[in-house]
Every structure is written in structure tokens, then in C-alpha cells.
N, CA, C and O of each residue as an XYZ file, in Angstrom:
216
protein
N      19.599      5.344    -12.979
C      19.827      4.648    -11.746
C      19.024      5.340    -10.638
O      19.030      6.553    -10.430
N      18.378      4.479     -9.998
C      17.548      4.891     -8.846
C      18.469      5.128     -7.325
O      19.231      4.312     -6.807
N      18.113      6.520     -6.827
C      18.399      6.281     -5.767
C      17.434      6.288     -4.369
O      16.226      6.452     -4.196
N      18.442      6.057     -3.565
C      17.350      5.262     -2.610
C      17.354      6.460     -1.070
O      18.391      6.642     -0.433
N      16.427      6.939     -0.812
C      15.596      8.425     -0.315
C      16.297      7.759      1.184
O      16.513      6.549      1.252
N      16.579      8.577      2.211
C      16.487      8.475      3.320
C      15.550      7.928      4.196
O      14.651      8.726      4.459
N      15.457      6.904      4.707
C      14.222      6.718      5.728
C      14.204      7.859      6.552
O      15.187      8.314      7.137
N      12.686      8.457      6.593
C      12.456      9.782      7.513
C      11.376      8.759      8.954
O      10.735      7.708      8.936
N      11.589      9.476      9.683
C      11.112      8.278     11.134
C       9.793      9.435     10.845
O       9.747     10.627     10.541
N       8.402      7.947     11.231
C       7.198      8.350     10.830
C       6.394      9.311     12.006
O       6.439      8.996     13.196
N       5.697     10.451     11.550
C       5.393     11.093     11.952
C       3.650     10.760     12.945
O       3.044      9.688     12.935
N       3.354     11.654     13.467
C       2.165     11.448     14.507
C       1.209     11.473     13.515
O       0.431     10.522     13.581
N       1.001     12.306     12.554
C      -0.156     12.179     11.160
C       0.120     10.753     10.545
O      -0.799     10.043     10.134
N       1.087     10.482     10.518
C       1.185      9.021      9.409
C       0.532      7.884     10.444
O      -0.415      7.182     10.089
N       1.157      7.781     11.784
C       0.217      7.277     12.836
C      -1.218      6.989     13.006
O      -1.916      5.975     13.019
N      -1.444      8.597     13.167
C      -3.245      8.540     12.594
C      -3.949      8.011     11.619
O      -5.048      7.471     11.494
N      -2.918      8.338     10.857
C      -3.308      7.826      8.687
C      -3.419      6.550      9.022
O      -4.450      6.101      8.520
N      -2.478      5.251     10.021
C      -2.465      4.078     10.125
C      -3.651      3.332     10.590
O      -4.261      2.350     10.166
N      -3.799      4.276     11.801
C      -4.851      3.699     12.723
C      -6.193      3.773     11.746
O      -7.013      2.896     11.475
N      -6.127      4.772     11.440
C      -7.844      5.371     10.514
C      -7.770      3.944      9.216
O      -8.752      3.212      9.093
N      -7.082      3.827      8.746
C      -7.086      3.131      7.249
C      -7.002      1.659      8.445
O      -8.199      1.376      8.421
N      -6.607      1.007      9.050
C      -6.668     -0.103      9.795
C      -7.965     -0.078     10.633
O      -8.526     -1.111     10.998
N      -8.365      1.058     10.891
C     -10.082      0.354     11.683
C     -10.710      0.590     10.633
O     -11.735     -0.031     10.915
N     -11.047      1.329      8.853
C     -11.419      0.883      8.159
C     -11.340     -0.530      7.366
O     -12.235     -1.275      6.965
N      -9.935     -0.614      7.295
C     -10.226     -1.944      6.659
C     -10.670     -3.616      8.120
O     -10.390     -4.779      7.828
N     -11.140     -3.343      9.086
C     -11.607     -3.744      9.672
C     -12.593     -4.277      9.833
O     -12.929     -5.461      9.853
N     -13.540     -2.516     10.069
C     -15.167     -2.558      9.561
C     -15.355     -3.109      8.247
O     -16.408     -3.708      8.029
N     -14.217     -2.961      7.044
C     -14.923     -3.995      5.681
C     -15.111     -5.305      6.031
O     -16.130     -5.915      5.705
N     -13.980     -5.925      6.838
C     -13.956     -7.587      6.718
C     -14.969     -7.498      7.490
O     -15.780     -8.189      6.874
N     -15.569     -7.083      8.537
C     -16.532     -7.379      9.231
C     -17.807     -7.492      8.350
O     -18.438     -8.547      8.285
N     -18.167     -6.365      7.670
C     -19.237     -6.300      7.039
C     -19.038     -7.301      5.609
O     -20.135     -7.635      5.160
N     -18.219     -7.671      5.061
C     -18.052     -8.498      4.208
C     -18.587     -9.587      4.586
O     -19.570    -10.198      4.165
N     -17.578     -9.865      5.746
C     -18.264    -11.601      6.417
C     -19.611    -11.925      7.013
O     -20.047    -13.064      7.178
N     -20.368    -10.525      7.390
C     -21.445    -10.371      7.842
C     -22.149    -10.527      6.435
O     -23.339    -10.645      6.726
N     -22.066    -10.570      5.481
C     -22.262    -10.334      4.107
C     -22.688    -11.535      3.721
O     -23.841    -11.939      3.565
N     -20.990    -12.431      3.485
C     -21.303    -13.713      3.503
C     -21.952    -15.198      4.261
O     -22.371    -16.331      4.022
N     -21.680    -14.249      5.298
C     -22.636    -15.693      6.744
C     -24.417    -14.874      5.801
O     -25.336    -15.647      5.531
N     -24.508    -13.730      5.554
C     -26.107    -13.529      5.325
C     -26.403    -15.181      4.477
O     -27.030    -16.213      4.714
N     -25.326    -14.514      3.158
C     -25.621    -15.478      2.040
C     -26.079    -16.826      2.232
O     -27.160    -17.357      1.976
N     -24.425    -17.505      3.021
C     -24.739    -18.549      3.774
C     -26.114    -19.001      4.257
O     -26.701    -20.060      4.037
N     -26.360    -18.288      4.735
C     -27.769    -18.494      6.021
C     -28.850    -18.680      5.170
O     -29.722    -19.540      5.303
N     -28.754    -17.710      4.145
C     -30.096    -17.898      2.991
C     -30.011    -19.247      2.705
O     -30.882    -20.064      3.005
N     -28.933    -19.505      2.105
C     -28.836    -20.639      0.778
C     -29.044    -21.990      1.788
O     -29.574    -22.976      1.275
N     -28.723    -22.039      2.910
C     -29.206    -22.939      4.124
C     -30.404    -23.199      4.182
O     -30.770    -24.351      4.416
N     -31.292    -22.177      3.980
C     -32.833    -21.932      4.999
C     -33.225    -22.133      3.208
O     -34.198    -22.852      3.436
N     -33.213    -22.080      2.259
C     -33.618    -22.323      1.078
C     -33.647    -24.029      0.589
O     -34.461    -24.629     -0.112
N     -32.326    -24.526      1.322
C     -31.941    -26.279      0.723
C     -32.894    -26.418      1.884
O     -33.823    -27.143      1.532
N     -33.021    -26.031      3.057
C     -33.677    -26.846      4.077
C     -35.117    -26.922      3.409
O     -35.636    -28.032      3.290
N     -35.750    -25.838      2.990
C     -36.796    -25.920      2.564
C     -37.525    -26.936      1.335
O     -38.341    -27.857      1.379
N     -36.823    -26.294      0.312
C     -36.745    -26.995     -0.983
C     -36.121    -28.421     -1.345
O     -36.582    -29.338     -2.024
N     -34.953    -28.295     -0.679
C     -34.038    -29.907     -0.397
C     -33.206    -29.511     -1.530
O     -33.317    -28.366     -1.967
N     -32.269    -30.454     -2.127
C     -31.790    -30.893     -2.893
C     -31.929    -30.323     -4.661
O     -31.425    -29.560     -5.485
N     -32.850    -31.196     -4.489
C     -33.398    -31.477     -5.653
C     -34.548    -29.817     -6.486
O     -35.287    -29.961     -7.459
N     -34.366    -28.636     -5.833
C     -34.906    -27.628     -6.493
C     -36.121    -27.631     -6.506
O     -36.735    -26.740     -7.091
């Protein structure tokens, strides 16, 4: 049987730990989506060129 730990009230390091891991996962979506609008933009400027049909 499991027992269940005290909630300990979060400390000024776990704070930091939050902020740091939240403006990282930030900068990913940014650069992800910057990633995918690239893709986007190619595969745009490629049909515009070529058309359709390859």
C-alpha cells in the first residue's frame, strides 16, 4: 500500500527550475514553428513554380 508524502510548499530553486524549463520549452515551439512555416514556405514557392502537376 502506497502512502501518500506530505505536500512540502515549493521552494525558490523549484521556482527557478520552472521558469528555466518554461522559457525552454518556449524557445522549442518557437523554433519548431519557425521550422515548419520554413517548410511551408518552400513547398509554396516550389507548387508556385512547378504547379501541380510536378
Amino acid at each position: 500500500m502506497m502512502t501518500a508524502h506530505p505536500a512540502t510548499p515549493p521552494t525558490h530553486e523549484d521556482a527557478a527550475l520552472a521558469r528555466r524549463r518554461r522559457g525552454r520549452n518556449i524557445a522549442m515551439f518557437v523554433a519548431l514553428a519557425a521550422l515548419a512555416l520554413l517548410f511551408y514556405a518552400i513547398a509554396m514557392v516550389k507548387l508556385a513554380h512547378h504547379g501541380f502537376g510536378g
